[in-house]
NULO-319230 format. One line per 10 residues: number of its first residue (from 1); their letters; for each residue z negated, y, x of C-alpha. Coordinates in nm, 4 decimals. Example, Ala and Ser with C-alpha at 12.3 -4.5 7.8 and 13.67 -1.06 7.14 Angstrom:
residues 2
1 = as = -0.7800/-0.4500/1.2300  -0.7140/-0.1060/1.3670
end
This chain:
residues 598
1 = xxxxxxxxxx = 4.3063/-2.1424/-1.0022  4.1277/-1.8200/-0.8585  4.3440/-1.6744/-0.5541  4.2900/-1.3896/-0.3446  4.4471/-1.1036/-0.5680  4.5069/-0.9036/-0.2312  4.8397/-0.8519/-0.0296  4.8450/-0.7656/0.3608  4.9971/-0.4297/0.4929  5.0009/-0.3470/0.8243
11 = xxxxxxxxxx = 5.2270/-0.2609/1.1671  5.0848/-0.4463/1.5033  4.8102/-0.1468/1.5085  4.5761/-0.2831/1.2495  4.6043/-0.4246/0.8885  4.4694/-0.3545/0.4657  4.4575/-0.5876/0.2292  4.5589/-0.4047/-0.0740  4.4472/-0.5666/-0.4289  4.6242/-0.6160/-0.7259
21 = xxxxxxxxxx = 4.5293/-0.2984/-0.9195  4.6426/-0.0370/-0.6007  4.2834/-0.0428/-0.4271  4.2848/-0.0815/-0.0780  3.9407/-0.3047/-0.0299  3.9521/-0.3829/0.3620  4.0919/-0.1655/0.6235  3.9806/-0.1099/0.9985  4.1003/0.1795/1.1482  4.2541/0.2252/1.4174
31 = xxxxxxxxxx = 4.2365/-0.1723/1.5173  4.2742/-0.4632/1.3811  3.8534/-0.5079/1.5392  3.7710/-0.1453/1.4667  3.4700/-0.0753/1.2399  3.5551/-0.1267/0.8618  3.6432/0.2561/0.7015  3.7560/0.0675/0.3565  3.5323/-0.2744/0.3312  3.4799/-0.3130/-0.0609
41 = xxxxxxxxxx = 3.5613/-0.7097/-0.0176  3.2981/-0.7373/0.1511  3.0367/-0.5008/-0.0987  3.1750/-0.4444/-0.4091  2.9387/-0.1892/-0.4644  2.8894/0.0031/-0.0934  3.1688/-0.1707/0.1199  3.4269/0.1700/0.0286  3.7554/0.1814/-0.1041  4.0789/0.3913/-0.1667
51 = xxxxxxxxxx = 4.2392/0.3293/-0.5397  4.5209/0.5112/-0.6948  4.4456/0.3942/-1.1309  4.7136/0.4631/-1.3789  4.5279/0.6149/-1.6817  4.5203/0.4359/-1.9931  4.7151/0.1852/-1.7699  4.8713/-0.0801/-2.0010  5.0680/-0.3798/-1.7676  5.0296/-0.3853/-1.3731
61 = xxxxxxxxxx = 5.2785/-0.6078/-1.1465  5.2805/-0.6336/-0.7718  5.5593/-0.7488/-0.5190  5.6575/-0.6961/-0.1930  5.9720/-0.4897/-0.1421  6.1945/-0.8029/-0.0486  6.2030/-0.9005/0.3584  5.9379/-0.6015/0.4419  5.6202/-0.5621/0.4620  5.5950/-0.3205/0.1975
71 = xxxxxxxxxx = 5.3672/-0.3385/-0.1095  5.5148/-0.2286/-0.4258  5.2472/-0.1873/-0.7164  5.4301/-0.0933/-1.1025  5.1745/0.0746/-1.3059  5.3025/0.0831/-1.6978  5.0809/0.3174/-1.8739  5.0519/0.5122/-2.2139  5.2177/0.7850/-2.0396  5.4880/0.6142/-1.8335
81 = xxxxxxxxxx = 5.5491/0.4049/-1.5490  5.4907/0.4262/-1.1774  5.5604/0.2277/-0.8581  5.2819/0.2976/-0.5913  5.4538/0.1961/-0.2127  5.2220/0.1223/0.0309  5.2730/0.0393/0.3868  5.1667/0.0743/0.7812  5.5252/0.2741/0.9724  5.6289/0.0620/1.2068
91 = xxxxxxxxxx = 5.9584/0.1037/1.3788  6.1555/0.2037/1.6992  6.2219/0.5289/1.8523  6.4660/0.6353/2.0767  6.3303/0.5554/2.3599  6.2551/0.1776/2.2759  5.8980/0.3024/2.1983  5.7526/0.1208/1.8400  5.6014/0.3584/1.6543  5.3278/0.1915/1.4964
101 = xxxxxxxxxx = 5.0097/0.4743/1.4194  4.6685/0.4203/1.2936  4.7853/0.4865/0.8852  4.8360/0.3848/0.5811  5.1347/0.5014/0.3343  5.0993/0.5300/-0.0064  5.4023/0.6535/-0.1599  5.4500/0.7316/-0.5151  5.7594/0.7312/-0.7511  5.7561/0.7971/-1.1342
111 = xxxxxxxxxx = 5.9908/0.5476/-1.2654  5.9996/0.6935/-1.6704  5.7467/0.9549/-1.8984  5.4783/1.1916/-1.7639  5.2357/0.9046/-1.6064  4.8686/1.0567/-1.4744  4.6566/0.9118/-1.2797  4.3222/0.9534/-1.0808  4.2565/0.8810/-0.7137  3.9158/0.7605/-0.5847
121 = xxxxxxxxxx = 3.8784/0.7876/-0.2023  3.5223/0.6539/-0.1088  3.5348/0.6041/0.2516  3.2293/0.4021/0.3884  3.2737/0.4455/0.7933  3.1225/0.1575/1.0565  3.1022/-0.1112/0.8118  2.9320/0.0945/0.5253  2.6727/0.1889/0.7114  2.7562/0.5995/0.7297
131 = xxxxxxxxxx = 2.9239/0.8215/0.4380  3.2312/1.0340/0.5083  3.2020/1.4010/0.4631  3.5025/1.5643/0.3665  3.6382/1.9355/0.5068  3.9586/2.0997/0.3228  4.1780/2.1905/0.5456  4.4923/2.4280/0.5541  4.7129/2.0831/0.6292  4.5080/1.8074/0.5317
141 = xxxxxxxxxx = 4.1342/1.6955/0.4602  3.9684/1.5635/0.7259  3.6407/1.3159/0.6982  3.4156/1.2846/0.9287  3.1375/0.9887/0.9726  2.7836/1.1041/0.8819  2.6364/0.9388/1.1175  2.6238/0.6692/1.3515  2.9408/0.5814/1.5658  3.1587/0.8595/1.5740
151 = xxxxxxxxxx = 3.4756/0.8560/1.3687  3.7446/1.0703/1.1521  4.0486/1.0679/0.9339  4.2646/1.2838/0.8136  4.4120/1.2658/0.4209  4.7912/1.4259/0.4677  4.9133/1.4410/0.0464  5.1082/1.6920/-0.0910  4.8940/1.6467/-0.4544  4.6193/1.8876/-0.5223
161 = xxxxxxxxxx = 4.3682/1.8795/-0.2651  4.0773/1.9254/-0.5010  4.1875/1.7269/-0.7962  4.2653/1.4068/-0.5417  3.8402/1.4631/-0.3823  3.7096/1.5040/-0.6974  3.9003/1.2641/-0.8952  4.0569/1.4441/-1.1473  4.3291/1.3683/-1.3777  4.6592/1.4391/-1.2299
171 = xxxxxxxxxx = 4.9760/1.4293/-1.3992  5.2119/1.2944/-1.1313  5.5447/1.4870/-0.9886  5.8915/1.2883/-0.9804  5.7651/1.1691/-0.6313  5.4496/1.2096/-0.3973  5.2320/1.0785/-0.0990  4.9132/1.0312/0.0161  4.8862/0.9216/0.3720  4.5358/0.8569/0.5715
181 = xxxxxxxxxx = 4.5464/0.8967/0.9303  4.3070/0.8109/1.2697  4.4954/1.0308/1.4597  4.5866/1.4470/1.3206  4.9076/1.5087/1.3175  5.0729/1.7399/1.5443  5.3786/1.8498/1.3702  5.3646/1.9384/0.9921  5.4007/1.6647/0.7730  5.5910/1.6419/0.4514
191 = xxxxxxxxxx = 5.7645/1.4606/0.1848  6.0882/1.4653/0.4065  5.9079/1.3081/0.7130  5.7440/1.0682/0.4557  6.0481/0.9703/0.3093  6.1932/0.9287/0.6812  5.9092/0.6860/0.8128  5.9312/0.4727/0.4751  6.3221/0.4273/0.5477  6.2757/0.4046/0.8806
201 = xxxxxxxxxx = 6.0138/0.0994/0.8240  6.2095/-0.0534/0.5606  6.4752/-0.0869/0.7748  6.2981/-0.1799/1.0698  6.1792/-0.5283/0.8445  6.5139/-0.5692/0.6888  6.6084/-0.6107/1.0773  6.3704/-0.8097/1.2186  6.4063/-1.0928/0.9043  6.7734/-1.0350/0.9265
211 = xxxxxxxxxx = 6.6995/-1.1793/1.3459  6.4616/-1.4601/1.2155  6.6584/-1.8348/1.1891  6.5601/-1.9957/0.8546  6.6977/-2.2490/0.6501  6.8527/-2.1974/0.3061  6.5777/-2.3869/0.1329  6.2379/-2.2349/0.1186  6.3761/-1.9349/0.2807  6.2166/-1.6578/0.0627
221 = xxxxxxxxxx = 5.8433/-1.8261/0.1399  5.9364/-1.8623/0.5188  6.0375/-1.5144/0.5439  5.7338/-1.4214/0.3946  5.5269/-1.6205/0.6241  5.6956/-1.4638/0.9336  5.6466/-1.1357/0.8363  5.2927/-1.2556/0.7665  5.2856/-1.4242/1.1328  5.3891/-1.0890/1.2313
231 = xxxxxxxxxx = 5.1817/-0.8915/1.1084  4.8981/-1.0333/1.2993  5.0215/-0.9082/1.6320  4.8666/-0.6539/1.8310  5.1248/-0.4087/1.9705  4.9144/-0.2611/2.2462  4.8595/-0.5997/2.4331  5.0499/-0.8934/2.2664  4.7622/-1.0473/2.1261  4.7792/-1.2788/1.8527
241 = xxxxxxxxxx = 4.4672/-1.2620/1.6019  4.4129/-1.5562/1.3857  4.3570/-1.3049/1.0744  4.2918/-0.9679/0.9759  3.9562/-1.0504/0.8036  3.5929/-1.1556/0.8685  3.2924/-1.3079/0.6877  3.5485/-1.4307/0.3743  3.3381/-1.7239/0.3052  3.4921/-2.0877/0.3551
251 = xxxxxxxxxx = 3.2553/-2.2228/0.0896  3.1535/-1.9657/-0.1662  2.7530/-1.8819/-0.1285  2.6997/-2.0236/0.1815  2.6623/-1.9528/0.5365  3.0276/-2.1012/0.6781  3.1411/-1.6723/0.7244  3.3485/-1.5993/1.0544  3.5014/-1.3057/1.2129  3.8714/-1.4388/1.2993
261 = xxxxxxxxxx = 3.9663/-1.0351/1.3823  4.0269/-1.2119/1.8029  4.2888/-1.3702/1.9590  4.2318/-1.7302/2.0015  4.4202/-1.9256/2.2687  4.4840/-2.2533/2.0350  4.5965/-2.0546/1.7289  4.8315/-1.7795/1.8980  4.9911/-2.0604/2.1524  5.0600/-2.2409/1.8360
271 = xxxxxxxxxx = 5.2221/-1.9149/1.6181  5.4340/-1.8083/1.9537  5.5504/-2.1553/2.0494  5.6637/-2.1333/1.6543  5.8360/-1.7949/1.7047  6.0201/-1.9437/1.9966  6.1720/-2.1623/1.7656  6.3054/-1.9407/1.5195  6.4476/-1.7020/1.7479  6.1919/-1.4358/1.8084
281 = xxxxxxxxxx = 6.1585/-1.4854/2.2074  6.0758/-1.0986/2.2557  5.6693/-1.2195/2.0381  5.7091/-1.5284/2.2792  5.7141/-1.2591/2.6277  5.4841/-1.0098/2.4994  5.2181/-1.2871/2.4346  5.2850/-1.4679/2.7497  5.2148/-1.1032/2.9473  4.8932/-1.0774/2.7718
291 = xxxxxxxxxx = 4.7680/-1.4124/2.9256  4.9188/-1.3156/3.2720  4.6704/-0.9999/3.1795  4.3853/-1.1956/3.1445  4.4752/-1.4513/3.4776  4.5123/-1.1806/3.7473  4.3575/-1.3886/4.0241  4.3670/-1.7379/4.0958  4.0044/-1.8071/4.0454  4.0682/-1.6560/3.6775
301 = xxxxxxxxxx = 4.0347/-1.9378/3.4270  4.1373/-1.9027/3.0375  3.8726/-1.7974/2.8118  3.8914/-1.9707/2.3961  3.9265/-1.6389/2.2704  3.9645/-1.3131/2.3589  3.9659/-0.9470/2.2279  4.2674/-0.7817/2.0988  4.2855/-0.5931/2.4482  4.1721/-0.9055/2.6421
311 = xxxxxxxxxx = 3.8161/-0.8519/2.6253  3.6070/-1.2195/2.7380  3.2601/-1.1337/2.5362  3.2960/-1.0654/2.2022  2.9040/-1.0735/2.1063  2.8340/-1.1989/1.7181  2.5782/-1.0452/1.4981  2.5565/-1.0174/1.1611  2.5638/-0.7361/0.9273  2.2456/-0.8175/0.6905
321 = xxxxxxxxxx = 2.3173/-0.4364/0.4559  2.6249/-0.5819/0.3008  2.6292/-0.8245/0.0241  2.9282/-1.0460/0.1447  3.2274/-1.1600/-0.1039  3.0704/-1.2416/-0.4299  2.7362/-1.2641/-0.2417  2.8170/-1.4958/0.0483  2.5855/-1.3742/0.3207  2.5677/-1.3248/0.6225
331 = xxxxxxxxxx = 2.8773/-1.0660/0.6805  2.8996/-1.1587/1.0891  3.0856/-0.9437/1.3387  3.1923/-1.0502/1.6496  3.2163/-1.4209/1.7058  3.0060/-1.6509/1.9402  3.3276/-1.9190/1.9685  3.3493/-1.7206/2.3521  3.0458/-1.8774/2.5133  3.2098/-2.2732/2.4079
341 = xxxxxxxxxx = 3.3909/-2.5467/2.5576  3.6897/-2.6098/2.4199  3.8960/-2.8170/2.7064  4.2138/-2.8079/2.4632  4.3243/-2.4616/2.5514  4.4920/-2.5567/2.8454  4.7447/-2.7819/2.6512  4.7941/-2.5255/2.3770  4.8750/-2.2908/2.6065  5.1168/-2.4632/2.8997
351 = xxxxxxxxxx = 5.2940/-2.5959/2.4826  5.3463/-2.2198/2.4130  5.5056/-2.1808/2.7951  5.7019/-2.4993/2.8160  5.8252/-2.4231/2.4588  5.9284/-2.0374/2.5574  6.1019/-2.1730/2.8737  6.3037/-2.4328/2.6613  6.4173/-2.2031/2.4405  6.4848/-1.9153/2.6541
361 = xxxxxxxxxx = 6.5902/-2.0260/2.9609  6.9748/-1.9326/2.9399  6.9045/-1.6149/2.7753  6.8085/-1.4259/3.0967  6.4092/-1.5369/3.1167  6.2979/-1.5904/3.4676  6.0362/-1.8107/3.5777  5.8715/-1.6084/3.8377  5.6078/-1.7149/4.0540  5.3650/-1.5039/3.8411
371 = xxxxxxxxxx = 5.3769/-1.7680/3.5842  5.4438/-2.0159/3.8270  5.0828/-1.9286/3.9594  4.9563/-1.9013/3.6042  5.0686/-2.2747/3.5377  4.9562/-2.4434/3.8513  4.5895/-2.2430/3.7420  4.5909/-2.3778/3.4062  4.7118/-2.7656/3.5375  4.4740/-2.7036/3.8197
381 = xxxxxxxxxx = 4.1854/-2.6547/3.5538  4.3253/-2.9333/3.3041  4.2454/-3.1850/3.5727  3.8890/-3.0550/3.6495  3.7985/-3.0827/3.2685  3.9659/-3.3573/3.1197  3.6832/-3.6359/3.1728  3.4210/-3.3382/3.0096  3.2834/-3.3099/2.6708  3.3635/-3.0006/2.4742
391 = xxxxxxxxxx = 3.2792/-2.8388/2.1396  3.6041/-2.9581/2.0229  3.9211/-2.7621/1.7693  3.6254/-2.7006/1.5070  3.3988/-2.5332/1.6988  3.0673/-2.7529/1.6513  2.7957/-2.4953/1.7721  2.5584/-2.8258/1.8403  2.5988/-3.1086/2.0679  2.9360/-3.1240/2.2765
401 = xxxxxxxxxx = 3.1487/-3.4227/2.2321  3.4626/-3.6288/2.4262  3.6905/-3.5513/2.1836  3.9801/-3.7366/2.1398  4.2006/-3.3993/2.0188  4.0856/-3.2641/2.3451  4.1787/-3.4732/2.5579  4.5286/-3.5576/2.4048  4.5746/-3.1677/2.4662  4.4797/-3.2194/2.8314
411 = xxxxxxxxxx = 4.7863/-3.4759/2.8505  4.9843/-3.2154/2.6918  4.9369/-2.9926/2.9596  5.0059/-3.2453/3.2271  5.3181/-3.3260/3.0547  5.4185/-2.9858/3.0103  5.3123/-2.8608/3.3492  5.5224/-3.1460/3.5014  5.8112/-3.0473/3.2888  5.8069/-2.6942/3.4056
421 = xxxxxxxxxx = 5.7498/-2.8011/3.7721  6.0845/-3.0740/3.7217  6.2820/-2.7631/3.5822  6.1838/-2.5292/3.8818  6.2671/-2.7793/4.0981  5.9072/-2.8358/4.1976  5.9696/-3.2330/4.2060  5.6128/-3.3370/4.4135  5.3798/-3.1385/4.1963  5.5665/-3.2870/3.8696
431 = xxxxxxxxxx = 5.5115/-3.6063/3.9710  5.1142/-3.5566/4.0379  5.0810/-3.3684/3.6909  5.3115/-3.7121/3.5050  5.0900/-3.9212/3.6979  4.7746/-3.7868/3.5471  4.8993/-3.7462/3.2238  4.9600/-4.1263/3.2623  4.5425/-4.1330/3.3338  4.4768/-3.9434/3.0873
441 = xxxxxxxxxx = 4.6964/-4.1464/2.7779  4.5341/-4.4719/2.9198  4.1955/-4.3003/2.8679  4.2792/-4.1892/2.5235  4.4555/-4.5188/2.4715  4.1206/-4.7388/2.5482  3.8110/-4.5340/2.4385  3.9709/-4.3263/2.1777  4.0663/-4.5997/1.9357  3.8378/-4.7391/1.6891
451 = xxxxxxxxxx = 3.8926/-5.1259/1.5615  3.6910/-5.1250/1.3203  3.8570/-4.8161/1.2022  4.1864/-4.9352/1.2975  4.2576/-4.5243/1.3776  4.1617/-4.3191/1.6568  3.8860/-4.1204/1.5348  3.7217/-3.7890/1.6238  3.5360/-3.8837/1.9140  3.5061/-4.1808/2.2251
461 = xxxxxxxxxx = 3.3098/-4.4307/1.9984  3.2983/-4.1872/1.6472  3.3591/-4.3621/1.3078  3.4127/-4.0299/1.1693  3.8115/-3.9059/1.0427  3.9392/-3.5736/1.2393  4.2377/-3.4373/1.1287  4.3509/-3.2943/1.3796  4.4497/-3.6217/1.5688  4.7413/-3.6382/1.3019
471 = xxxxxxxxxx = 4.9338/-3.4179/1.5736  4.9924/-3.6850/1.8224  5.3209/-3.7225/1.7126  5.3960/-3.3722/1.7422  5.3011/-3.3255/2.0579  5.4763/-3.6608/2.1451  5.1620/-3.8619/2.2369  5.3051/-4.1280/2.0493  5.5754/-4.1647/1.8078  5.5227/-4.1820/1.4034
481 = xxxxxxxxxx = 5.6431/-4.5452/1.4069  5.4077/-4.6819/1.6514  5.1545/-4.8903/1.4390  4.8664/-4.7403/1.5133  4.9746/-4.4083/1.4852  5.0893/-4.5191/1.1206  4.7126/-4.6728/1.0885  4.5500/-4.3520/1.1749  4.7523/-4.1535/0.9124  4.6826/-4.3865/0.6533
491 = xxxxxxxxxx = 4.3189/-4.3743/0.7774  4.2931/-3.9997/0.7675  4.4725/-3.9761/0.4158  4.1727/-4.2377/0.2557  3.8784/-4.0392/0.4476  4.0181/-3.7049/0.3978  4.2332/-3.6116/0.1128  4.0723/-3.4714/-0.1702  4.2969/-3.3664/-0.5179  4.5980/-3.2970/-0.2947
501 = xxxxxxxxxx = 4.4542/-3.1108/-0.0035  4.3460/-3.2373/0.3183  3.9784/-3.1819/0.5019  3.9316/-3.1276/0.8393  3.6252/-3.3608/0.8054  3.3413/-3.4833/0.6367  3.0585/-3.5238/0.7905  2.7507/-3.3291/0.8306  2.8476/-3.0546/1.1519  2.4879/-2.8702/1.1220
511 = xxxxxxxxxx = 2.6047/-2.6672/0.8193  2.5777/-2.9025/0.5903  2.8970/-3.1847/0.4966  3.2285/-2.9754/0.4562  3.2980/-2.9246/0.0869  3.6159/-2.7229/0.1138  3.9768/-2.8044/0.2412  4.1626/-2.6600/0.5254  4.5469/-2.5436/0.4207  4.6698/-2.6152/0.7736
521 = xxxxxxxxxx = 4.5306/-2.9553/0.7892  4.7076/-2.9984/0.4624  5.0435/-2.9413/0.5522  4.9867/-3.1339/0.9249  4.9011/-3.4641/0.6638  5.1775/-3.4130/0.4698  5.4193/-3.4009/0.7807  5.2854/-3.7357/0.9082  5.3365/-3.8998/0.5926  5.6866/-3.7787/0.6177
531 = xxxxxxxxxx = 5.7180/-3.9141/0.9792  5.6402/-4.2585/0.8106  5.8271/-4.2796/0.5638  5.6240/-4.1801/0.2832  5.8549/-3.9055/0.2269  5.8720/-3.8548/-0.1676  5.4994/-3.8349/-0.1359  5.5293/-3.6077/0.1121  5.7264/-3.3608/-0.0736  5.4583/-3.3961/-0.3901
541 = xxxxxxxxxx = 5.1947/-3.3232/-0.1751  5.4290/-3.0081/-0.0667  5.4924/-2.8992/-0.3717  5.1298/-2.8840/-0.4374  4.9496/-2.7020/-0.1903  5.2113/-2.4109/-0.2414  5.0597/-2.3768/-0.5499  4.7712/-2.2862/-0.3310  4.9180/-1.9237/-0.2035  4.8711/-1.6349/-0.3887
551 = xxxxxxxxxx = 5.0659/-1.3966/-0.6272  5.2647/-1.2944/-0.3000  5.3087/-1.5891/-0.1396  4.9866/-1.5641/0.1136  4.7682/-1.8895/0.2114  4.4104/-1.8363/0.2799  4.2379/-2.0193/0.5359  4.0857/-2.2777/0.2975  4.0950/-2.4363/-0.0713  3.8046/-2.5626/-0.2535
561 = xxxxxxxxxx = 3.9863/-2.8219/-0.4680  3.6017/-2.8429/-0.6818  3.6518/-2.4811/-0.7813  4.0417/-2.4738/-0.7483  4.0385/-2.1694/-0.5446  4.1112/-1.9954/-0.2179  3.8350/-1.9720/0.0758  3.7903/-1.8518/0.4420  3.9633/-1.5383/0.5915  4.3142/-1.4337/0.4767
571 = xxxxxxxxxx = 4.5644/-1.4259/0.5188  4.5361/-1.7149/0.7791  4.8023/-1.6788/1.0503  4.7408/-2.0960/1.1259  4.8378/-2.1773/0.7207  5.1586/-1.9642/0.7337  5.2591/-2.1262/1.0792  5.2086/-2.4545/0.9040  5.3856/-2.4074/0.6095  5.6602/-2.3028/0.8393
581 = xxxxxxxxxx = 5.6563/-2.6578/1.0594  5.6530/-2.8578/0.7067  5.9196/-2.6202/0.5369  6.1639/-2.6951/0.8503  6.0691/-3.0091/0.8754  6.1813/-3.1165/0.5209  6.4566/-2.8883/0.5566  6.6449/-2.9300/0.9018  6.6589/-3.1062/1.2257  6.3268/-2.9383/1.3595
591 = xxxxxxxx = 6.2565/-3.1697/1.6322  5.8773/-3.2717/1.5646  5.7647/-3.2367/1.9290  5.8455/-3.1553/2.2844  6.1263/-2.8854/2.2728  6.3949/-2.9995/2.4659  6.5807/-2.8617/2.7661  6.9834/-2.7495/2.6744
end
């Protein structure tokens, strides 16, 4: 099975994956959406890089530092061993501010011998399309882009300046640092101040996992998977980005190469309404003032995605100077998912709310007629689209479609909206919103089943599987036991499943017929065949697509069960929220739908 050899650093400000031999391949700074400085994943041979190698290096092993977010790399050599810490600071000052700046750690500790080693630091700037020139300065060196969009960094180490630019042979000290920073320092830095930040992060995670409500069983993978979840949200604005990478291929050599660096409305309503579970309700606030952000004025309707600083047009084009991973062209920036209809946002969303609200409710939240305005927009809008066609959860870029996902999310937000209004006493407007959530099921009920089929399918009179109706249950559409919710499942399962993973679908979408898997419709199969009894081969099916994550624990986006392998961008924030559902789920009393009121 070939994985992703890569872990994922990073602090709310941006994010590096950081390989298996101590190179860090993909890095934007300072954003999460900035211009690649470090994009070697993308061009193995121009995309730039930053890699510490052991010489003569005989055995390398790579963990994270247990419930953080830190990277620990062990480097045995001829000489001697070294661990290599790397890590994004993130933690809180004084004042309640998070400290979370534009750079990357990488701390160094001899662990036994006289271990040397060699540092290459090829920064490509704005996606490999400028070189870096480097000026020695009295505290650091500081690189600036040759051209092109304007850009610097600054290399803080307390190694030899000249040996670590030209790539010499040095023979490491007890301990040492190399930190690259957007931003130049104001006060000196040293190996006291970087021992300090690593501490300071390191207990900042220990913390934060310590506040996170997991079960005993599978707890080590959750935690993982939160921190993960984590890790994909943007300080500044409490946006949630779906993952840290673009253009990682979901079918090796083809064309199926996205930019998921943006905050989608379906994905991060799904991750929060999952944090509000588990007991992180400050994620759940921060996220829900980014959408009152982005819905200022009454006429202000949701967009599908946004910018990490609530930007509505996020322009694609593609990068046609860099290869793509292992030659999977076109590298696209940007993504074109803003101009589409995707009617389901509004349920997604008014989940997330309802499900904060739930949770939260006793613990000092206040509705306010802010979000009270917010909801009524976002019911207001359900009821205009319902009846409309849309480019559906997948994102067809051709012909739109009534699908049936879509509008079972539309009755979601009816229901929830009329939940909210019954809780803020708002009785008249709940009943309108039950009343058309009532219209709505009936719809669903009539023209989204299939007979022949025996399943409700992807679209009003569609023969094709969609995966994605396996969350009717979840969202309490109907329950697991009603017969033809059990139908459907078994449906799906024969149409979809292929070696133990699940597809979203298979047929032809105007990129040719799906050949690769999708982890998150995976682990949304294996819950319904829980939910109906098939339990033991639930739990196989479990046991099988963790084999699927990486040598840290990280789910891609995809799995190509012809190739065995991992595909699409990574880490995917929609896998680890998955795993998370099916891991409580198995484990606990996780109520598998609408959160109730206590």
């Amino acid at each position: 099975m070939k994985q992703y050899s890569y872990g994922l650093i990073g602090n709310g400000t941006s994010a590096a994956l950081v390989s298996h031999d101590a190179s860090i391949d993909w890095l934007c700074m300072p954003y999460f959406d900035s211009p690649s400085v470090c994009g070697r994943v993308l061009d193995e041979g121009r995309g730039g890089y930053f890699k510490i190698t052991g010489i003569n290096a005989t055995k390398i092993s790579q963990e994270y530092v247990r419930h953080t977010a830190i990277i620990k790399t062990r480097i045995e050599t001829a000489d001697g061993i070294f661990d290599i810490y790397d890590y994004m600071p993130r933690f809180i000052l004084r004042n309640n501010h998070y400290y979370c700046p534009a750079e990357i750690h990488r701390n160094i500790r001899v662990v036994a011998g006289h271990p040397k080693i060699k540092v290459e630091l090829k920064l490509k700037p704005n996606y490999a399309t400028a070189g870096a020139l480097a000026k020695r300065e009295n505290e650091h060196i500081k690189f600036i882009t040759e051209s092109g969009e304007y850009h610097s960094y600054y290399l803080y180490t307390d190694l030899n300046f000249d040996a670590v630019l030209d790539g010499h042979e040095i023979t490491l000290p007890p301990s040492s640092y190399l930190v690259l920073a957007y931003h130049e320092k104001i006060r000196p830095f040293n190996a006291d101040r970087n021992y300090t930040e690593f501490e300071r992060t390191k207990g900042y995670w220990l913390g934060w996992v310590y506040a996170t409500q997991t079960p005993s069983a599978y707890r080590e993978m959750i935690i993982r998977s939160m921190i993960t979840l984590k890790l994909l949200m943007y300080q500044r604005s409490g946006a949630v980005i779906a993952a840290p990478t673009t253009s990682l291929p979901e079918i090796i050599g083809e064309k199926r190469n996205w930019d998921y660096r943006y905050c989608w409305i379906r994905d991060a309503s799904m991750i929060i309404e999952l944090f509000s579970r588990v007991g992180h309700d400050r994620s759940g606030y921060r996220y829900i003032q980014f959408i009152l952000n982005q819905m200022l004025l009454k006429h202000d309707n949701i967009a599908v995605v946004y910018g990490i600083n609530g930007e509505k047009v996020i322009p694609e084009r593609t990068l046609d100077h860099l290869s793509g991973y292992e030659n999977s062209r076109p590298v696209r920036i940007g993504n074109d998912a803003y101009k589409q209809t995707q009617n389901d946002v509004y349920g997604d969303l008014l989940e997330a709310i309802y499900t904060y609200f739930a949770y939260h409710h006793k613990g000092g939240f206040h509705f306010d007629q802010e979000l009270w305005t917010v909801v009524r927009g976002l019911a207001n809008h359900s009821m205009q689209v319902w009846d409309k066609p849309d480019n559906g959860i997948w994102e067809y870029r051709g012909q739109t479609q009534h699908h049936v996902f879509s509008k079972m999310m539309n009755w979601v937000a009816m229901d929830r909206a009329g939940r909210i209004a019954k809780m803020i006493g708002k009785d008249n407007y709940a009943t309108s919103c039950f009343k058309k959530a009532d219209e709505i099921k009936k719809d669903i009920l009539a023209k989204g089943w299939n007979p022949e089929c025996k399943a409700f399918t992807m679209y009003y009179g569609s023969a094709d599987a969609d995966a994605a109706v396996l969350l009717m249950p979840h969202y309490g559409f109907l329950p697991a036991d009603d017969e033809r919710m059990k139908s459907t499942i078994n449906f799906c399962y024969e149409k979809l499943m292929r070696d133990g993973f699940a597809m979203r679908y298979t047929h032809d979408d105007g990129f040719g017929k799906p050949e690769n898997a999708f982890v998150i419709c995976t682990f949304w199969m294996i819950n319904s065949l829980y939910l109906i009894g098939r339990k033991e081969e639930a739990r196989e099916l479990f046991d099988n697509v963790l084999t699927s994550a990486n040598h840290l624990g990280l789910f891609a986006e995809g799995y190509d069960p012809r190739q065995k392998r991992q595909t699409g961008n990574f880490p995917q924030g929609y896998s680890h929220m998955a795993f998370i559902q099916t891991a409580l789920l198995f484990a606990t009393d996780y109520h598998w739908g609408p959160a109730e009121i206590s």
